[in-house]
Predicted model as a PDB file, atoms N, CA, C, CB and O in Angstrom, pLDDT in the B-factor column:
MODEL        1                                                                  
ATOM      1  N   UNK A   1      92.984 148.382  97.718  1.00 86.00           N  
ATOM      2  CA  UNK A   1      92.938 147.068  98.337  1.00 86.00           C  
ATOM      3  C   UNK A   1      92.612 147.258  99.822  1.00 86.00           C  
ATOM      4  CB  UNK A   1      94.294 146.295  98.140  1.00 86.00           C  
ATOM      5  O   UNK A   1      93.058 148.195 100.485  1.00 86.00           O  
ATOM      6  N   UNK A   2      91.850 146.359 100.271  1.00 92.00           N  
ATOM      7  CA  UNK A   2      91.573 146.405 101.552  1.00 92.00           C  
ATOM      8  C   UNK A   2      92.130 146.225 102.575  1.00 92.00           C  
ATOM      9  CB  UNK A   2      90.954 145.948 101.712  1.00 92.00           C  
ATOM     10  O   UNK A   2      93.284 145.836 102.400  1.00 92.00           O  
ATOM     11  N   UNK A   3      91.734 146.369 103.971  1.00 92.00           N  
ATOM     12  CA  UNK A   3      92.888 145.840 104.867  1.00 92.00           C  
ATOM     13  C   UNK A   3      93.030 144.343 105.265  1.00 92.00           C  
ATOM     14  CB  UNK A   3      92.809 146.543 106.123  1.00 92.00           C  
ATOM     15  O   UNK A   3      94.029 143.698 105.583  1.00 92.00           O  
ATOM     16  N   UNK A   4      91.705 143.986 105.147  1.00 92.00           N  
ATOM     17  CA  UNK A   4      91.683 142.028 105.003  1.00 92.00           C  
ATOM     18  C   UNK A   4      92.098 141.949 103.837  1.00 92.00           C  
ATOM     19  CB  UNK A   4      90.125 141.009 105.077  1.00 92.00           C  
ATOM     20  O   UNK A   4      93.172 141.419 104.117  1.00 92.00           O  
ATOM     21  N   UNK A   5      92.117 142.029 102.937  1.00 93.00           N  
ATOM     22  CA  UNK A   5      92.365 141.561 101.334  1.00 93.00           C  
ATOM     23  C   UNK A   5      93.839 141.760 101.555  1.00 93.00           C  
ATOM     24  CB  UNK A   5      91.583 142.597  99.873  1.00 93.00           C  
ATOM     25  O   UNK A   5      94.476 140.722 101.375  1.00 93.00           O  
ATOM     26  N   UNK A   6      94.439 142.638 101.840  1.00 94.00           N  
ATOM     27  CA  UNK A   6      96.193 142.920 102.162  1.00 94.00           C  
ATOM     28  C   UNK A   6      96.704 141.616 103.348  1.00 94.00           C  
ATOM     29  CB  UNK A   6      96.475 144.902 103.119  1.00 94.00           C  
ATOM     30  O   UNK A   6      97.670 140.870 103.186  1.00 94.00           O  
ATOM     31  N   UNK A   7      95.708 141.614 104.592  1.00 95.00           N  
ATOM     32  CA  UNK A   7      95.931 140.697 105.604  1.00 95.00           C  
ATOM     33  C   UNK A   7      95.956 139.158 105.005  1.00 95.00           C  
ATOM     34  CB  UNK A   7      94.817 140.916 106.691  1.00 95.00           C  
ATOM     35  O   UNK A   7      96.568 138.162 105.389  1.00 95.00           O  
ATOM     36  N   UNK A   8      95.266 139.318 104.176  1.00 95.00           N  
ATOM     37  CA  UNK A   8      95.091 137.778 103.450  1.00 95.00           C  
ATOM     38  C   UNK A   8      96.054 136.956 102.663  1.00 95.00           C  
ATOM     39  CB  UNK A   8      94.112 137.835 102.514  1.00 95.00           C  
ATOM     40  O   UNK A   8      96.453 135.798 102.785  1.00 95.00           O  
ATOM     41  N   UNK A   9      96.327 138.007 101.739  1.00 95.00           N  
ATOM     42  CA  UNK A   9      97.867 137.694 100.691  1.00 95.00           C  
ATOM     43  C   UNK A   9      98.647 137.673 101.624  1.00 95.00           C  
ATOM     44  CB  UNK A   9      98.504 138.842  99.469  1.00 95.00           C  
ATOM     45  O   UNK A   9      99.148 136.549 101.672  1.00 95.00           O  
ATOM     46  N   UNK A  10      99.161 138.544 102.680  1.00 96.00           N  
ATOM     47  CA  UNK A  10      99.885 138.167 103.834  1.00 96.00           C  
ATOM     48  C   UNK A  10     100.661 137.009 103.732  1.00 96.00           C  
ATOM     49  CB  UNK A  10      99.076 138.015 104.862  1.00 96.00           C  
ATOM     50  O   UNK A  10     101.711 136.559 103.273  1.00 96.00           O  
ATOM     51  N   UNK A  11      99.504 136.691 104.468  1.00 96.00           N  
ATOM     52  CA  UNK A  11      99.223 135.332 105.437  1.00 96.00           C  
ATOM     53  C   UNK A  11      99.432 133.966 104.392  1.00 96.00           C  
ATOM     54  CB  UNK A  11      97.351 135.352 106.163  1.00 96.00           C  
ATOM     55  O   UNK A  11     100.088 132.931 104.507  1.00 96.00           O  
ATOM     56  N   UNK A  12      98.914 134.281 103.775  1.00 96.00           N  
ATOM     57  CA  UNK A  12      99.199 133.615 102.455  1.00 96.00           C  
ATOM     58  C   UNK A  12     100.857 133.211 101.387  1.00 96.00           C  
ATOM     59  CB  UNK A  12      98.362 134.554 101.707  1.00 96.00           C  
ATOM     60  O   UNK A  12     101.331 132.114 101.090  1.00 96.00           O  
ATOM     61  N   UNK A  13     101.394 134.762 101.026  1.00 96.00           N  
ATOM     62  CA  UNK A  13     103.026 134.523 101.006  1.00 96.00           C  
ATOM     63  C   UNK A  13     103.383 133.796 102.369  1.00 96.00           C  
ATOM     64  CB  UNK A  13     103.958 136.080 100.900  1.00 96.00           C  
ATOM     65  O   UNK A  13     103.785 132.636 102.275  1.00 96.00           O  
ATOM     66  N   UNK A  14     103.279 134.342 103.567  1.00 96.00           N  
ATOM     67  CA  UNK A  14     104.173 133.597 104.750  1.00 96.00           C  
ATOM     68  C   UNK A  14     104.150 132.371 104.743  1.00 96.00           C  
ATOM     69  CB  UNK A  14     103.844 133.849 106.073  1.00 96.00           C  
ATOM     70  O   UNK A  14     105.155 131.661 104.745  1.00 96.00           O  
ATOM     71  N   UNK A  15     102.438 131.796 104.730  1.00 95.00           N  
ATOM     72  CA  UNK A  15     102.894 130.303 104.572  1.00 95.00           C  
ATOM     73  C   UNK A  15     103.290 129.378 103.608  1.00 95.00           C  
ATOM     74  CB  UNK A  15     102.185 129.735 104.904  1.00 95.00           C  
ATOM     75  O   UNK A  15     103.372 128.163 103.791  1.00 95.00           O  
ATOM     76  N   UNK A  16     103.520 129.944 102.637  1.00 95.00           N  
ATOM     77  CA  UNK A  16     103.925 129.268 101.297  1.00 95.00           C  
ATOM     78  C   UNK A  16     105.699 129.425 101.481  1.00 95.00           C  
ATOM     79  CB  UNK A  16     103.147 130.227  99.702  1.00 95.00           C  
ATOM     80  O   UNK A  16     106.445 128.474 101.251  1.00 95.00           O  
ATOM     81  N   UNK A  17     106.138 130.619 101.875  1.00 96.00           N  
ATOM     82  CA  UNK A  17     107.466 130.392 102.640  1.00 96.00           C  
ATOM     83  C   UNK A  17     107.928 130.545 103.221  1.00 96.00           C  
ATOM     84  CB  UNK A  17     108.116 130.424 102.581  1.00 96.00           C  
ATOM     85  O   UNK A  17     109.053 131.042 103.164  1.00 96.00           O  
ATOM     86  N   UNK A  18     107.142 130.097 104.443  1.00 95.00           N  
ATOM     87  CA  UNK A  18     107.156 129.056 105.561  1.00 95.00           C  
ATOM     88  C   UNK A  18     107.615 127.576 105.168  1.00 95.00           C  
ATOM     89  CB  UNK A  18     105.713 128.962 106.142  1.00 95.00           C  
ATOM     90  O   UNK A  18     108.551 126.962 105.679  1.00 95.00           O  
ATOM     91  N   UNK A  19     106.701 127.097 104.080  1.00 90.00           N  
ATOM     92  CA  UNK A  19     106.865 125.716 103.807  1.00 90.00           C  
ATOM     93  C   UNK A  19     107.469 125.315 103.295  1.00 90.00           C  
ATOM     94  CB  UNK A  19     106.283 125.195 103.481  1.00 90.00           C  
ATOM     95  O   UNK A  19     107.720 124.119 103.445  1.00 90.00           O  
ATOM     96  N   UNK A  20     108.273 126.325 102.069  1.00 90.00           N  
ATOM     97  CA  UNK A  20     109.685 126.423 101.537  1.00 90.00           C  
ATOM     98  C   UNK A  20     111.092 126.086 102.385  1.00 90.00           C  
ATOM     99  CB  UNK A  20     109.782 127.794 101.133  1.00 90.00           C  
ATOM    100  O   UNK A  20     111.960 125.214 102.414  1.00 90.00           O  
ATOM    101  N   UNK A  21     110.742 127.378 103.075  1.00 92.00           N  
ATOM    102  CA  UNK A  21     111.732 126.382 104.158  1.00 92.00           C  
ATOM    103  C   UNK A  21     111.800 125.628 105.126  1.00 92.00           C  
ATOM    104  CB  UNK A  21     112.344 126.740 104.646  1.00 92.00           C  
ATOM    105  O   UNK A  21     112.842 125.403 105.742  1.00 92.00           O  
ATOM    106  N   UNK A  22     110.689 125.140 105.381  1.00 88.00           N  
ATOM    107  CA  UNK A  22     110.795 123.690 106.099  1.00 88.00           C  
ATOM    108  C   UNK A  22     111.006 122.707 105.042  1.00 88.00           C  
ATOM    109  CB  UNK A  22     109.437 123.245 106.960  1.00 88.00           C  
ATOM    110  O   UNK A  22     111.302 121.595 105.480  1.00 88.00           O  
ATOM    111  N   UNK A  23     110.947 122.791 103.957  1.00 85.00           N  
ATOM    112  CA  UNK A  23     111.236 121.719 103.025  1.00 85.00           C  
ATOM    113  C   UNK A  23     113.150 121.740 102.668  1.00 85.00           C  
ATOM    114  CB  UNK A  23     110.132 122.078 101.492  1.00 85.00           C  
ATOM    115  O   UNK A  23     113.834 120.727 102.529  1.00 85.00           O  
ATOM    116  N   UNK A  24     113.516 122.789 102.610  1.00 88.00           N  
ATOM    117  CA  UNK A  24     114.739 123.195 102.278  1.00 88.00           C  
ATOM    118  C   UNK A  24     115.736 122.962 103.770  1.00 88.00           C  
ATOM    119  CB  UNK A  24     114.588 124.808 101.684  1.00 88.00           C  
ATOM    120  O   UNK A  24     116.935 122.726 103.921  1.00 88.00           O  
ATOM    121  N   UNK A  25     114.620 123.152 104.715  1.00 88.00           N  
ATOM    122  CA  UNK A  25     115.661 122.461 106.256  1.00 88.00           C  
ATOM    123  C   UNK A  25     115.791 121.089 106.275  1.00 88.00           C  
ATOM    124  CB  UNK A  25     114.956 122.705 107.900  1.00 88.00           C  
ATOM    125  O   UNK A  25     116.822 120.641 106.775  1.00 88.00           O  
ATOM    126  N   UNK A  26     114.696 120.072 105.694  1.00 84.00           N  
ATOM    127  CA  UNK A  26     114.445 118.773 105.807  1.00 84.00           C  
ATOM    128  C   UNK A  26     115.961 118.369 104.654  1.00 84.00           C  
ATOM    129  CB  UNK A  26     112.586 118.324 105.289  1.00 84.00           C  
ATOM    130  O   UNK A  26     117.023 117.750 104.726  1.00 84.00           O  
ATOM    131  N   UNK A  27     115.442 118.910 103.989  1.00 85.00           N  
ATOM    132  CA  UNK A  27     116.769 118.348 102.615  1.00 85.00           C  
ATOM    133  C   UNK A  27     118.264 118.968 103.280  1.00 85.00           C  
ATOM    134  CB  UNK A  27     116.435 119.404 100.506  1.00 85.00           C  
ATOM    135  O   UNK A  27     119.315 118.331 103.350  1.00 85.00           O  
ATOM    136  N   UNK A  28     118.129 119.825 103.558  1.00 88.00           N  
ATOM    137  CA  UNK A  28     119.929 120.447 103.853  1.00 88.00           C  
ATOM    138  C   UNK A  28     120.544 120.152 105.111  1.00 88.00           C  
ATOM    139  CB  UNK A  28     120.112 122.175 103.874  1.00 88.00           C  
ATOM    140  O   UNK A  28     121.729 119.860 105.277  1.00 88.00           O  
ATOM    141  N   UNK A  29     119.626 120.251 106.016  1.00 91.00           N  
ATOM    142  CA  UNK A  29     119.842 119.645 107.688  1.00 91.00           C  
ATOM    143  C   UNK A  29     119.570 118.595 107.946  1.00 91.00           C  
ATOM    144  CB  UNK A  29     119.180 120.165 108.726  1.00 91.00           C  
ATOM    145  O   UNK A  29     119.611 118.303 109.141  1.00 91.00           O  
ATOM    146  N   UNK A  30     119.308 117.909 107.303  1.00 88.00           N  
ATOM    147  CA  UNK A  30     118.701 116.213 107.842  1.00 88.00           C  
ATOM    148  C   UNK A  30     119.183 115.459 107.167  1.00 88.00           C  
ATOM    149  CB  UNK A  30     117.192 115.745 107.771  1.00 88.00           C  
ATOM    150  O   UNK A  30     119.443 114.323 107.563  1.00 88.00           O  
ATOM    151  N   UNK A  31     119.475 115.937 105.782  1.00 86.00           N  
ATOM    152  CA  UNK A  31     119.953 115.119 104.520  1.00 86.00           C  
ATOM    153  C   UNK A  31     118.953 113.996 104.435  1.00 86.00           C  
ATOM    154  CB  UNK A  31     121.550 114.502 104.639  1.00 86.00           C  
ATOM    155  O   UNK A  31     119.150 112.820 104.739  1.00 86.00           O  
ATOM    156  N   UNK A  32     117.856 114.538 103.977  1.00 86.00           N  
ATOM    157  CA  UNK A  32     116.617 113.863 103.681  1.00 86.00           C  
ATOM    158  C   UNK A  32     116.691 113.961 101.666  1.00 86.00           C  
ATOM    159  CB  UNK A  32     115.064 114.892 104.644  1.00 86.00           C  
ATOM    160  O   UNK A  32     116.448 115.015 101.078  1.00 86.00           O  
ATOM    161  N   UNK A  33     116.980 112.947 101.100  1.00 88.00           N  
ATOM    162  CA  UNK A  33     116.846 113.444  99.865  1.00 88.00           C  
ATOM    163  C   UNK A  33     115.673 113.921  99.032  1.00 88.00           C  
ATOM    164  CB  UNK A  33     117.303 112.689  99.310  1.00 88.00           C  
ATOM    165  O   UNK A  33     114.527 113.741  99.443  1.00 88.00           O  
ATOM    166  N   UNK A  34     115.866 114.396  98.119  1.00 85.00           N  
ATOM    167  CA  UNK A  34     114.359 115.193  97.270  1.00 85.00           C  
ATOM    168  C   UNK A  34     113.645 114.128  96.836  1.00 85.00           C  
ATOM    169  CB  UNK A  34     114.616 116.251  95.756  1.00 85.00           C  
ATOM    170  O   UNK A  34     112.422 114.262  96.865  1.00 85.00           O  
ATOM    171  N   UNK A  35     114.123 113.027  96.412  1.00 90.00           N  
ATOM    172  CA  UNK A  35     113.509 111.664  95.782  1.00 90.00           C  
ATOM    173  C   UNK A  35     112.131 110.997  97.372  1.00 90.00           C  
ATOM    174  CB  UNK A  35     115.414 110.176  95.422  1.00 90.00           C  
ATOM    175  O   UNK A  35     110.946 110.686  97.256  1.00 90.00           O  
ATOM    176  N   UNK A  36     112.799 111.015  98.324  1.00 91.00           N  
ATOM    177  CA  UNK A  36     112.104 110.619  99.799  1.00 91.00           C  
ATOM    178  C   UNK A  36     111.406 111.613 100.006  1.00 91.00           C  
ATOM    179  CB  UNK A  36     112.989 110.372 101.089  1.00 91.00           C  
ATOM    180  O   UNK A  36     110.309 111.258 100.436  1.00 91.00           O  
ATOM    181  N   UNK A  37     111.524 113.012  99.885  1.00 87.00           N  
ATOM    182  CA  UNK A  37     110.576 114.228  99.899  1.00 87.00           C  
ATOM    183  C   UNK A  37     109.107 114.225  99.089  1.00 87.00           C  
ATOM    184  CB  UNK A  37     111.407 115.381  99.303  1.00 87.00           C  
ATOM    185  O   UNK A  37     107.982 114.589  99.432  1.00 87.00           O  
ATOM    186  N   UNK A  38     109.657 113.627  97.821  1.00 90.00           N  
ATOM    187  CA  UNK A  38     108.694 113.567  96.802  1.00 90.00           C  
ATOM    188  C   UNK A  38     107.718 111.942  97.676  1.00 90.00           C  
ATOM    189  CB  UNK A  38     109.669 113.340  94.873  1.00 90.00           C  
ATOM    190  O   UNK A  38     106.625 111.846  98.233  1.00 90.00           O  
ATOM    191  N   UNK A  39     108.298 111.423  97.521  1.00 94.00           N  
ATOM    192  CA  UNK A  39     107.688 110.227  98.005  1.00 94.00           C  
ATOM    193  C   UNK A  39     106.730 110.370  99.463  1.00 94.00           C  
ATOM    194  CB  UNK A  39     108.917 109.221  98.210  1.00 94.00           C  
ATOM    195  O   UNK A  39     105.619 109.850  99.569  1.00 94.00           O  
ATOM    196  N   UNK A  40     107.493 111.301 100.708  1.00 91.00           N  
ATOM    197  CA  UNK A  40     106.254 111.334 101.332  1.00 91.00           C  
ATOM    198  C   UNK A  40     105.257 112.199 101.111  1.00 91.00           C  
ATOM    199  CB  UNK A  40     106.409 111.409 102.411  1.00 91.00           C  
ATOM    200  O   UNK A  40     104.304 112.268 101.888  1.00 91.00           O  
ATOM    201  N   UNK A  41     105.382 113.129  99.782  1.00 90.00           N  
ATOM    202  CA  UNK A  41     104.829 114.351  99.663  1.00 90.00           C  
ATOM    203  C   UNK A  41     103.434 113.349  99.283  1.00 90.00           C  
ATOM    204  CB  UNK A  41     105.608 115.613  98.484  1.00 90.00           C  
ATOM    205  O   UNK A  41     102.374 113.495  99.892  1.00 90.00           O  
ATOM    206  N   UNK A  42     103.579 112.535  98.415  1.00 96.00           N  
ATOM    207  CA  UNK A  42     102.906 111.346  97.833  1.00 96.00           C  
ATOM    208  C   UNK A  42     101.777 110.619  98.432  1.00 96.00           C  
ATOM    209  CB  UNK A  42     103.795 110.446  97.674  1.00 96.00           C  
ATOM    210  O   UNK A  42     100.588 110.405  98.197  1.00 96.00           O  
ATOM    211  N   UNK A  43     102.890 110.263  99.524  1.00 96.00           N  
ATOM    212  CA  UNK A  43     102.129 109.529 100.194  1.00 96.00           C  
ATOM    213  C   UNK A  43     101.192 109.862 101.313  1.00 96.00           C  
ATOM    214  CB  UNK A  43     102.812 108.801 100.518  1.00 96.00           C  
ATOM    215  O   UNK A  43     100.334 109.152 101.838  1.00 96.00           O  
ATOM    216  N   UNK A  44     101.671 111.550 101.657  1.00 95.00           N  
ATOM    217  CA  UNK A  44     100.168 112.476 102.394  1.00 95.00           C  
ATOM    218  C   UNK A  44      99.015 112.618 101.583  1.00 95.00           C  
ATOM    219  CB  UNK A  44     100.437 114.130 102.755  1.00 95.00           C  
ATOM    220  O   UNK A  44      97.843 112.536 101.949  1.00 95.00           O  
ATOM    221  N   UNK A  45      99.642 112.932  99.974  1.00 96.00           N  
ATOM    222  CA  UNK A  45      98.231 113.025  99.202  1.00 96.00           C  
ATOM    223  C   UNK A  45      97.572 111.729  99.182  1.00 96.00           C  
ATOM    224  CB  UNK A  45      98.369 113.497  97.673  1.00 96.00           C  
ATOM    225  O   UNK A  45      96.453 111.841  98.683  1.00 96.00           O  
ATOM    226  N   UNK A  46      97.899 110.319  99.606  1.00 98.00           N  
ATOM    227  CA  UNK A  46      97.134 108.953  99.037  1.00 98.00           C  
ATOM    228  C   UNK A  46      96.131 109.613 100.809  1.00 98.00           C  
ATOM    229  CB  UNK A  46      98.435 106.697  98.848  1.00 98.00           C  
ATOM    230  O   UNK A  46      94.939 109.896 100.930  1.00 98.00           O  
ATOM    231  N   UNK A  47      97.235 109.642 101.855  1.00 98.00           N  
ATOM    232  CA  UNK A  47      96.578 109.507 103.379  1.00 98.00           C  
ATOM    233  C   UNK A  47      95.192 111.046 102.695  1.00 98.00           C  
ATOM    234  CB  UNK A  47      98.268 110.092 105.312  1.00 98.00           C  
ATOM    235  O   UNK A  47      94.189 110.704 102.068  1.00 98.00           O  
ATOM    236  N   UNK A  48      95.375 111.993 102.889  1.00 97.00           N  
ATOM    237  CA  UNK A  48      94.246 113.011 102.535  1.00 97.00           C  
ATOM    238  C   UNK A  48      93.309 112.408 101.513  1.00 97.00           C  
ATOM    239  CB  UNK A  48      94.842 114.393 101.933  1.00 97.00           C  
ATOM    240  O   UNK A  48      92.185 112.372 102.015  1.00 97.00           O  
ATOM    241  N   UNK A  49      93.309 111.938 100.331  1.00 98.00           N  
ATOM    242  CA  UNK A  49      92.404 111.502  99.934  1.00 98.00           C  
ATOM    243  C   UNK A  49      91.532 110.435 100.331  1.00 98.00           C  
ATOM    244  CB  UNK A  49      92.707 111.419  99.152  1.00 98.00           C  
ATOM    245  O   UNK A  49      90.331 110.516 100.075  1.00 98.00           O  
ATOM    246  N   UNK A  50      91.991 109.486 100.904  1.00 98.00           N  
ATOM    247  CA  UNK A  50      91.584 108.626 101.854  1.00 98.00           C  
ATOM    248  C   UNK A  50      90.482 109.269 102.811  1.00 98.00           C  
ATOM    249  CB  UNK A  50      92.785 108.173 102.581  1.00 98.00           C  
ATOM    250  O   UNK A  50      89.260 109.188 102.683  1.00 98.00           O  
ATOM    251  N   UNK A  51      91.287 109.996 103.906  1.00 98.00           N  
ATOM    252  CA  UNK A  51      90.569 110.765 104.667  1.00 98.00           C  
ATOM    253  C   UNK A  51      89.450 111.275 104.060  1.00 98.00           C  
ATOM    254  CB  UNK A  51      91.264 111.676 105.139  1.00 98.00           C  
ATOM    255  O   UNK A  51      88.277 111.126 104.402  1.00 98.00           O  
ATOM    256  N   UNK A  52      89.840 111.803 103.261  1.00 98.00           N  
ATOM    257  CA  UNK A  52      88.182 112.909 102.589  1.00 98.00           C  
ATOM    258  C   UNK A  52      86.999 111.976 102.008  1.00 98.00           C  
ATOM    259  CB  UNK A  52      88.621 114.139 100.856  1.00 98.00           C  
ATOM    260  O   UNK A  52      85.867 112.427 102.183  1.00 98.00           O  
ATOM    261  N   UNK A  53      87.114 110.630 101.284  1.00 98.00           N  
ATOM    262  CA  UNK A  53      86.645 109.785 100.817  1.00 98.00           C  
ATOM    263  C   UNK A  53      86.092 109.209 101.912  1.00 98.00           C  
ATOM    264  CB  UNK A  53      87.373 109.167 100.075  1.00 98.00           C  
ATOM    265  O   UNK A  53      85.025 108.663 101.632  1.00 98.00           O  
ATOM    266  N   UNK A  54      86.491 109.094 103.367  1.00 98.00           N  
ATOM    267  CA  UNK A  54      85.967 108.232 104.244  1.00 98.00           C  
ATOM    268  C   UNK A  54      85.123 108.841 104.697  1.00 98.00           C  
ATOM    269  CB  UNK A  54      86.664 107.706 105.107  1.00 98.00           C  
ATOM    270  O   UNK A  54      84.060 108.263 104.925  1.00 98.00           O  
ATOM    271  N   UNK A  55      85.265 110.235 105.001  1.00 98.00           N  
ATOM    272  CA  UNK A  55      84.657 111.439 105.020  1.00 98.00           C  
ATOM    273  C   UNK A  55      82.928 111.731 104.718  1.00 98.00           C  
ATOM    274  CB  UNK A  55      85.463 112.091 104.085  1.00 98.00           C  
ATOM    275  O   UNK A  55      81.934 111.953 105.410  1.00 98.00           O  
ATOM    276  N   UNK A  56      83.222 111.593 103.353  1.00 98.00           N  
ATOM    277  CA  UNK A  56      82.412 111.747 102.738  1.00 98.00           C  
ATOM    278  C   UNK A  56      81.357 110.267 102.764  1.00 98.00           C  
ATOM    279  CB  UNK A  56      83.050 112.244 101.581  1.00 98.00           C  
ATOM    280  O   UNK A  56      80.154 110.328 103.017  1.00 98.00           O  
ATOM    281  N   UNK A  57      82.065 109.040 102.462  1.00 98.00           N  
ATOM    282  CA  UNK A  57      80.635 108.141 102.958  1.00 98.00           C  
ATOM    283  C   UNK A  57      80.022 107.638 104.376  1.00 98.00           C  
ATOM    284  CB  UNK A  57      80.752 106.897 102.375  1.00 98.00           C  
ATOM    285  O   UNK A  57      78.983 107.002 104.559  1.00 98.00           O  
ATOM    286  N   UNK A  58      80.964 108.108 105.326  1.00 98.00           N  
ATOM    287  CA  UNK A  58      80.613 108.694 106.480  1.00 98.00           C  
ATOM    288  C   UNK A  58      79.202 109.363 106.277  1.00 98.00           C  
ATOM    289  CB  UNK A  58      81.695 109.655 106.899  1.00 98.00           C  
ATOM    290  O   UNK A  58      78.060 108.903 106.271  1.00 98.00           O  
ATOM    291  N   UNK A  59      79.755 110.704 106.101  1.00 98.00           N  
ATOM    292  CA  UNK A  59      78.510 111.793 105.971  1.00 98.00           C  
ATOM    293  C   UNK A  59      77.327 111.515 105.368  1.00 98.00           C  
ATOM    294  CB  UNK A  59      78.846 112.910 105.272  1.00 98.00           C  
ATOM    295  O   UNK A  59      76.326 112.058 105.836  1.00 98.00           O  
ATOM    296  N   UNK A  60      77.158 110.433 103.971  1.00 97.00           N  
ATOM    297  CA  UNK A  60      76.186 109.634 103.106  1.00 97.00           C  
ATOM    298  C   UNK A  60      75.558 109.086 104.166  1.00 97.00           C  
ATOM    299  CB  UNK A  60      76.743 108.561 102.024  1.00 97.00           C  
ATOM    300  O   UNK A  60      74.517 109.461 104.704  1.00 97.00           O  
ATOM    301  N   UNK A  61      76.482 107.880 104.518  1.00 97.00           N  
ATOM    302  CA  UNK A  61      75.605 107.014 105.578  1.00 97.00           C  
ATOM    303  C   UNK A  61      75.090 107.324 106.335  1.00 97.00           C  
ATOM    304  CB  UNK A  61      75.958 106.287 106.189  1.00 97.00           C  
ATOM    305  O   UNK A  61      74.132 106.642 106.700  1.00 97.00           O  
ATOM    306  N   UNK A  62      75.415 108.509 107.002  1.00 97.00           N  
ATOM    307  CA  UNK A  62      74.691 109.387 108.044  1.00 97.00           C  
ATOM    308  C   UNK A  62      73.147 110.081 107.549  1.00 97.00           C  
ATOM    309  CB  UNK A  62      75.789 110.656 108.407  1.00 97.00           C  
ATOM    310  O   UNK A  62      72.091 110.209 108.169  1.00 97.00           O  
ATOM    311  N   UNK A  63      73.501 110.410 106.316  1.00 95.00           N  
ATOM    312  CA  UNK A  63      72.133 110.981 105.792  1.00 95.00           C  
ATOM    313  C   UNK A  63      70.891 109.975 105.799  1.00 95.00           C  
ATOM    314  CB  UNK A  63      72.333 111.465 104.275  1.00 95.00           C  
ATOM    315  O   UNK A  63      69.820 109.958 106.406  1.00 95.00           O  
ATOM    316  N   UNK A  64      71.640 108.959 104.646  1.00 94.00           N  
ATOM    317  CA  UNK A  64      70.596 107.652 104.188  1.00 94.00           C  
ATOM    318  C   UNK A  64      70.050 107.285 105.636  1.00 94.00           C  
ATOM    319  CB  UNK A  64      71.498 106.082 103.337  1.00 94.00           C  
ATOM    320  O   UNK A  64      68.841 107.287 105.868  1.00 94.00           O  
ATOM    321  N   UNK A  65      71.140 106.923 106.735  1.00 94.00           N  
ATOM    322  CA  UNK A  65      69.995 106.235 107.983  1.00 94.00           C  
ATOM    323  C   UNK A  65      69.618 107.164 108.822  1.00 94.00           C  
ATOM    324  CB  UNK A  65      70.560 105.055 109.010  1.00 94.00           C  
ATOM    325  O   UNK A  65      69.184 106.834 109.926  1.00 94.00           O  
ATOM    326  N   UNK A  66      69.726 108.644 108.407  1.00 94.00           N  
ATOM    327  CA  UNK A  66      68.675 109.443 109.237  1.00 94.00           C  
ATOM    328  C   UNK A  66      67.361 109.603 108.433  1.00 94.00           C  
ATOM    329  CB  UNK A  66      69.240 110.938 109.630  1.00 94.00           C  
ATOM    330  O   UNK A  66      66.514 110.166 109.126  1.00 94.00           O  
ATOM    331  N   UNK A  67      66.919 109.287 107.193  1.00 92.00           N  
ATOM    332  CA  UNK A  67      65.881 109.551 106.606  1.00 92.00           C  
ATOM    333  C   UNK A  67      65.590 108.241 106.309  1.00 92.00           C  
ATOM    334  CB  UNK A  67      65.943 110.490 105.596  1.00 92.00           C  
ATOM    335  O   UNK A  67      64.481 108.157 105.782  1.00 92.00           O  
ATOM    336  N   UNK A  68      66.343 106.824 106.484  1.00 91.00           N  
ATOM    337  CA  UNK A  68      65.713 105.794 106.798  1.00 91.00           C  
ATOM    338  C   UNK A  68      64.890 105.712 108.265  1.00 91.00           C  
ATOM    339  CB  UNK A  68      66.667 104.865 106.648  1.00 91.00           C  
ATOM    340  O   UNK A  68      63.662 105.715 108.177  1.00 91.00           O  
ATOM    341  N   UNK A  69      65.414 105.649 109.446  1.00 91.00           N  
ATOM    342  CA  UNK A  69      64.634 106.257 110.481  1.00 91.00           C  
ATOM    343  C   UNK A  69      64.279 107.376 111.135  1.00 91.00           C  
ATOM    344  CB  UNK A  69      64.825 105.913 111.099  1.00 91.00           C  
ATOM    345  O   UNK A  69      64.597 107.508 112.317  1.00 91.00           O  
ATOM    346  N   UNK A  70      63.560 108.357 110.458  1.00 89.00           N  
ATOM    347  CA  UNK A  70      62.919 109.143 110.271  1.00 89.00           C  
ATOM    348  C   UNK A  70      61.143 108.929 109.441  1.00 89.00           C  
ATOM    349  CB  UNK A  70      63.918 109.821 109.721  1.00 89.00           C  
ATOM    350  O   UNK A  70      60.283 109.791 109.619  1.00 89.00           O  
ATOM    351  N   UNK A  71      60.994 108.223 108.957  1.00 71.00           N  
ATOM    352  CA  UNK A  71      59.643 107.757 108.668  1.00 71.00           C  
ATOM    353  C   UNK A  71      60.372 107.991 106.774  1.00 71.00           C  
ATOM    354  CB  UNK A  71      57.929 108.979 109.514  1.00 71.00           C  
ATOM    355  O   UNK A  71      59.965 106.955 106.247  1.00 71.00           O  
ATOM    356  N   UNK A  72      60.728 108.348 106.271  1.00 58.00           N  
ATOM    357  CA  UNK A  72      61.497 108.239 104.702  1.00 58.00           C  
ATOM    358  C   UNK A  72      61.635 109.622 104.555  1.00 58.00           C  
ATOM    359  CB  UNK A  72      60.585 107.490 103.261  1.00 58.00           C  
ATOM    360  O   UNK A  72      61.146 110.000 103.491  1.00 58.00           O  
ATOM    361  N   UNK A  73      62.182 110.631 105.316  1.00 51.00           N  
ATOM    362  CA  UNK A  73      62.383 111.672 104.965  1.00 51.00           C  
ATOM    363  C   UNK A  73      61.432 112.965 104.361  1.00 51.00           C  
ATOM    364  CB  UNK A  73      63.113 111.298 104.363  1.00 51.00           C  
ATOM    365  O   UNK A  73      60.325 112.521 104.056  1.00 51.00           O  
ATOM    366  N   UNK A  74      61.508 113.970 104.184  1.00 54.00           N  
ATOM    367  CA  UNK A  74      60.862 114.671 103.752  1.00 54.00           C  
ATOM    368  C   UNK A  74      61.325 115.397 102.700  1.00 54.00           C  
ATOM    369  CB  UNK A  74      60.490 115.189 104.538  1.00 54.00           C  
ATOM    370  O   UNK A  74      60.601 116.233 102.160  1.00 54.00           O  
TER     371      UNK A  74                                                      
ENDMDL                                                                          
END                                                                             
């Protein structure tokens, strides 16, 4: 195995628990329950998909009216 390929999994376990326990501080230190955890976990995935969707016809519209004024593209 390589030394990036080793650096990678790394980096990789750390932030997975990393995020373990920021999830496990939110619930035990804050007394945030798992039911409200789940729910904003939820509700980042509605906000990210959103984002990426806006994203993306953003980027469309950008195409279509650069090869609308552009003479019709090439």
């Amino acid at each position: 195995m390589s030394k990036a390929t080793r650096r990678f999994h790394r980096t990789l376990v750390l932030s997975v628990l990393s995020l373990a326990v920021l999830i496990w501080a939110a619930i035990r230190n804050f007394d945030i329950s798992p039911e409200d955890m789940l729910t904003f976990f939820v509700g980042v995935l509605w906000v990210v998909a959103g984002v990426i969707l806006l994203a993306g016809f953003c980027a469309g519209l950008w195409v279509a009216l650069r090869k609308l004024f552009s003479g019709g593209g090439s």
